[in-house]
C-alpha angles and dihedrals in degrees: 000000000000105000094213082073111090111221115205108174109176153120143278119250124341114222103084119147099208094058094065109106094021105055102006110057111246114271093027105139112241084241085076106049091099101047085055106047089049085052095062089033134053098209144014147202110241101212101175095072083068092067100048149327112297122205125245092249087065092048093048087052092058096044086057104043086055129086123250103273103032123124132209117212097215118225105216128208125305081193082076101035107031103025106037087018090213089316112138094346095170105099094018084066098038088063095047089056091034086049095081105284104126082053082084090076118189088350097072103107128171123349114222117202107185123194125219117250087251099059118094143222101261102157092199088055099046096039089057092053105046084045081071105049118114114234098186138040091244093049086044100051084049091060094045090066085071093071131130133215099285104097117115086215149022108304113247109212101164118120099195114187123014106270130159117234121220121195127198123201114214111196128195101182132092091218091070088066090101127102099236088067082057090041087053091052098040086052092048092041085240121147123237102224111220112219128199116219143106086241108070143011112295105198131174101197103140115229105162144046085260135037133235128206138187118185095193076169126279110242104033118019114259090345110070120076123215116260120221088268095065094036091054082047096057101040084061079044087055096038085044091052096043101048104052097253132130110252110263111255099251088052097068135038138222099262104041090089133078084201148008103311111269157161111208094181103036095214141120116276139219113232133206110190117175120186106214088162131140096012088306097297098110095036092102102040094055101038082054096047087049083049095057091048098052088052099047 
């Protein structure tokens, strides 16, 4: 594996319940959960931010509560992408990027911005949308003066130190399988997240200089685990990614590309591959067994 690709296998959220006394050790407060997961992962999908704005109090805590070297993935509003569906995003993400989220510091990592099975491919629309997007913590702290007054806390519109922004873009709808929806994100430098489960398109086209994924399990959605023959799968699928190499033939399927399968910048590639499977019980245990056998 090329050692320039930066390799962040992981989970989605951290305060589960049933995962006290099986991942967490018995008697660990539910303060630490995140220091300790942080401690087994090197990075991890924030999904409260999903749900709604956060304040920069509550950034600045996780920053904190996290090693040196890990790296938050960053869920961004369904507010934006569910409710208002990209209409009007201006303020609504303003306030996202003026909420605290520049409080993670180096640790900031991707923003995911995931659309509901229900929303469908309009390239005006979209295009609109990713033509916004900051790329950069200067660019973003300039747009997150444009917030309203729907913050729950101060706005936090520092920068602090130059770092680039990369943004991932998770469908769920048949209607983005066209190649002018590639052609959007490779324009935009956007990555397309593949996502694993019987629900939606997985698809594996490559559209930015890193790749994304999200296993939501593979036979029934958020409940199967993944057996030793797709981890092994996906740990080719990873290796393959990071170092710079087309997938192997067995280890993609007709209909997990957009297009012909290619590489228009032949690199290795960063990835970001969170496990959100089986309710969130077998998350750990598979993104741990992938991790062994990408270090040994």
């Amino acid at each position: 594996m090329a050692p320039q690709a930066d390799v962040r296998i992981g989970i989605s959220g951290w305060t589960y319940a049933p995962w006290r006394g099986a991942f967490y050790p018995e008697g660990l407060p539910q303060r630490r959960a995140l220091e300790y997961a942080s401690g087994v992962f090197r990075s991890i999908e924030i999904n409260g931010t999903f749900y709604g704005l956060q304040t920069p109090d509550v950034f600045a805590r996780w920053n904190e509560e996290t090693p040196d070297g890990f790296v938050f993935a960053v869920k961004a509003p369904r507010y934006i992408t569910h409710i208002r569906r990209l209409k009007d995003p201006v303020a609504p993400l303003a306030n996202f990027l003026a909420s605290g989220l520049l409080r993670l510091g180096n640790k900031l990592g991707p923003l995911l911005w995931q659309f509901p099975p229900s929303f469908k491919f309009d390239a005006q629309l979209l295009g609109d949308f990713l033509a916004l997007l900051p790329h950069d913590t200067e660019h973003a702290a300039d747009l997150a003066h444009r917030h309203d007054d729907n913050l729950k806390a101060h706005a936090w519109m520092r920068p602090g130190p130059h770092r680039r922004l990369r943004h991932a873009v998770e469908i769920r709808h048949e209607s983005f399988r066209a190649p002018a929806f590639t052609d959007l994100l490779r324009q935009h430098g956007v990555a397309l997240v593949c996502a694993d489960t019987v629900e939606w398109p997985r698809l594996m086209d490559l559209t930015s200089d890193f790749v994304y994924c999200r296993l939501h399990g593979s036979s029934e959605l958020y409940r199967s685990g993944y057996g030793t023959d797709e981890l092994d799968r996906w740990a080719r699928r990873v290796a393959a990614w990071a170092g710079g190499r087309p997938l192997d033939a067995g280890d993609y399927g007709r209909d997990d590309y957009i297009e012909p399968p290619r590489d228009p910048q032949p690199a290795p590639r960063d990835v970001y591959l969170y496990f959100d499977n089986t309710d969130k019980l077998r998350a750990p245990d598979d993104a741990r067994a992938l991790v062994g056998r990408l270090t040994h």
